[in-house]
C-alpha positions as YAML, in Angstrom:
chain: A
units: angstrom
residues:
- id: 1
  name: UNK
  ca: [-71.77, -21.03, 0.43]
- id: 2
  name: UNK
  ca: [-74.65, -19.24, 2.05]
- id: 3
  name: UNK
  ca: [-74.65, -16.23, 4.88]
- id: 4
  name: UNK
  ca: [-75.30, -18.67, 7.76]
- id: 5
  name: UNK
  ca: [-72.20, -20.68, 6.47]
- id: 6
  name: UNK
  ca: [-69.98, -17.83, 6.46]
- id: 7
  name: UNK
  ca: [-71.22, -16.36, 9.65]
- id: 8
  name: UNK
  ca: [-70.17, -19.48, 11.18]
- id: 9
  name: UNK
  ca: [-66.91, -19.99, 10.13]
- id: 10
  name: UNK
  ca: [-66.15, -16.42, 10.50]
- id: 11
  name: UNK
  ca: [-67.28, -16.61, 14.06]
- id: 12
  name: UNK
  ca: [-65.40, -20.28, 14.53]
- id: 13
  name: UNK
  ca: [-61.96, -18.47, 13.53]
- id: 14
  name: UNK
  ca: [-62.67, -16.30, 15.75]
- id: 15
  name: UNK
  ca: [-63.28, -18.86, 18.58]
- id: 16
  name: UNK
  ca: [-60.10, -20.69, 17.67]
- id: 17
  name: UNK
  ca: [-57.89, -17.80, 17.39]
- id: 18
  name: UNK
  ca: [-58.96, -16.48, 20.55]
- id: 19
  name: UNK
  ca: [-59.19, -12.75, 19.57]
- id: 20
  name: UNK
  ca: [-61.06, -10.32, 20.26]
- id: 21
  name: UNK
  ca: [-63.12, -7.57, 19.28]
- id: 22
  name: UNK
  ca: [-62.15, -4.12, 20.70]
- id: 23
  name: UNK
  ca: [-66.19, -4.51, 22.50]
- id: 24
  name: UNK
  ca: [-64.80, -7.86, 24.32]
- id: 25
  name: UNK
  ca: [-61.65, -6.48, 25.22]
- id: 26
  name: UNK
  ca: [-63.07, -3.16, 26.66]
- id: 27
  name: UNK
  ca: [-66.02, -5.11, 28.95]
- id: 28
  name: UNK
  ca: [-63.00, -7.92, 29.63]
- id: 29
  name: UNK
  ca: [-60.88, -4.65, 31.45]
- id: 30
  name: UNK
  ca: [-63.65, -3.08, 32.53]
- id: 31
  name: UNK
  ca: [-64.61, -6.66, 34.72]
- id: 32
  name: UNK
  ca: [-61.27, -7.69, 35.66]
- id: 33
  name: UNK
  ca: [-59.06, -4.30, 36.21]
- id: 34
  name: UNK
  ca: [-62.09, -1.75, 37.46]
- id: 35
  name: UNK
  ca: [-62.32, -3.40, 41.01]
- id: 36
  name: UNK
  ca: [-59.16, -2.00, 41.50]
- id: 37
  name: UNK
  ca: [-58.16, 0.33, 38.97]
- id: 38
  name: UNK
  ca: [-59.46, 3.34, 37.40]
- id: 39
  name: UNK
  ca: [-60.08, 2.71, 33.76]
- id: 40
  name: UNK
  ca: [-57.63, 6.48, 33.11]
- id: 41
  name: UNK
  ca: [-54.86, 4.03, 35.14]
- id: 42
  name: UNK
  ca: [-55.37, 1.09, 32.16]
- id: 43
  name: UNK
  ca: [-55.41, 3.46, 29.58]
- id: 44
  name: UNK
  ca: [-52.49, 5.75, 30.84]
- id: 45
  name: UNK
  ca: [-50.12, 2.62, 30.29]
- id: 46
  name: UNK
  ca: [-51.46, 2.54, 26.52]
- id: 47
  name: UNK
  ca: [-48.46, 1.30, 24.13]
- id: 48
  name: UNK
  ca: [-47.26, -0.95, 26.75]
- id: 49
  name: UNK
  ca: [-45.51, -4.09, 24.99]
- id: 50
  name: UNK
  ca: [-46.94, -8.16, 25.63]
- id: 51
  name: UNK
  ca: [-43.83, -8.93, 28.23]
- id: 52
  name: UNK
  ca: [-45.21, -5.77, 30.25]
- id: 53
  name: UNK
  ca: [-48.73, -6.82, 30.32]
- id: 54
  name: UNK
  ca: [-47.81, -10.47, 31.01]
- id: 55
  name: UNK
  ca: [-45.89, -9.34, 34.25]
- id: 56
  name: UNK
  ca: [-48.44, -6.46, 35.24]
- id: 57
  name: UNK
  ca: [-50.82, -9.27, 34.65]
- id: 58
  name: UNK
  ca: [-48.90, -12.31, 36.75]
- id: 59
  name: UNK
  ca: [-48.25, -9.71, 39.40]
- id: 60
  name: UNK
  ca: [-52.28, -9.03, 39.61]
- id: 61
  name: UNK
  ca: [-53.10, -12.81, 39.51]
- id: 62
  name: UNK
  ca: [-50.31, -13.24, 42.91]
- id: 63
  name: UNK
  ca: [-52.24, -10.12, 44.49]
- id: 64
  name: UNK
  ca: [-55.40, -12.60, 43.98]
- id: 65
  name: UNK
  ca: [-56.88, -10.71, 40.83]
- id: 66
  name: UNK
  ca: [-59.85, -13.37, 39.61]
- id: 67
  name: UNK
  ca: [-58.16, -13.66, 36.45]
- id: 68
  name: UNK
  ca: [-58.49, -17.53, 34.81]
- id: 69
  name: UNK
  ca: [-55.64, -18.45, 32.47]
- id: 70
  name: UNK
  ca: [-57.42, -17.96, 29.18]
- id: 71
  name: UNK
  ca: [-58.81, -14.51, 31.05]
- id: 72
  name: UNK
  ca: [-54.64, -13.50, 31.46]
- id: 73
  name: UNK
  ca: [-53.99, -14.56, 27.37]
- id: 74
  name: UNK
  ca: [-57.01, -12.30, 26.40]
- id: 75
  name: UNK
  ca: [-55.66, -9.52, 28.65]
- id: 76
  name: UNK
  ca: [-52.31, -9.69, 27.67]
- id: 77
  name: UNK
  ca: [-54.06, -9.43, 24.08]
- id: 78
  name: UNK
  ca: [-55.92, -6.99, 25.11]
- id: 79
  name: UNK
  ca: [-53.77, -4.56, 26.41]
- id: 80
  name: UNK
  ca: [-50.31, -5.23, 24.67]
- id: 81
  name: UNK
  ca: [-49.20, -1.96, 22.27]
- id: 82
  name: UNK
  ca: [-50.11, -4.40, 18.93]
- id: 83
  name: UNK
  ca: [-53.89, -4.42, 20.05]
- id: 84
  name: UNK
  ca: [-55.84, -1.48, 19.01]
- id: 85
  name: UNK
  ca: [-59.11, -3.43, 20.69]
- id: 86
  name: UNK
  ca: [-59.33, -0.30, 23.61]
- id: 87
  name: UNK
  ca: [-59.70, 2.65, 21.59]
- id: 88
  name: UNK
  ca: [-63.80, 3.33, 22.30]
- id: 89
  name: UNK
  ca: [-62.64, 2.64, 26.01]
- id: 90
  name: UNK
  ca: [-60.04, 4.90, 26.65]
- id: 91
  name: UNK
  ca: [-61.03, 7.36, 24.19]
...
């Protein structure tokens, strides 16, 4: 198997799996929570569990957030106290 191979596969995982890399998930907050919230806000709810986020996130989706249902999941991925994908952000 050659570079290019791997490179693809690697990157088709991550497709599939939907994750994503702490760059994605910092310029995915940064587009969707900024408008409205400070970035010190996000991060000062760090450690938050996945049921939190999910309602924080619902409850900004009913207040008309712009947030598409695959944009909520990678959020909620995002944000949730597993996810370590926001450290250069709210560093």
């Amino acid at each position: 198997m050659n570079i290019v191979s791997s490179v693809v596969i690697v990157v088709a995982l991550l497709v599939l799996t939907g994750c994503s890399t702490g760059e994605e998930c910092s310029q995915l907050v940064v587009e969707k929570c900024s408008s409205c919230h400070s970035i010190k806000k996000t991060c000062s709810q760090d450690g938050k569990d996945k049921k939190y986020w999910e309602a924080t996130v619902d409850q900004m989706i009913r207040l008309m957030a712009p947030i598409s249902e695959k944009e909520k999941r990678d959020l909620v991925k995002c944000l949730s106290k597993s996810s370590k994908r926001l450290n250069t952000l709210c560093e």
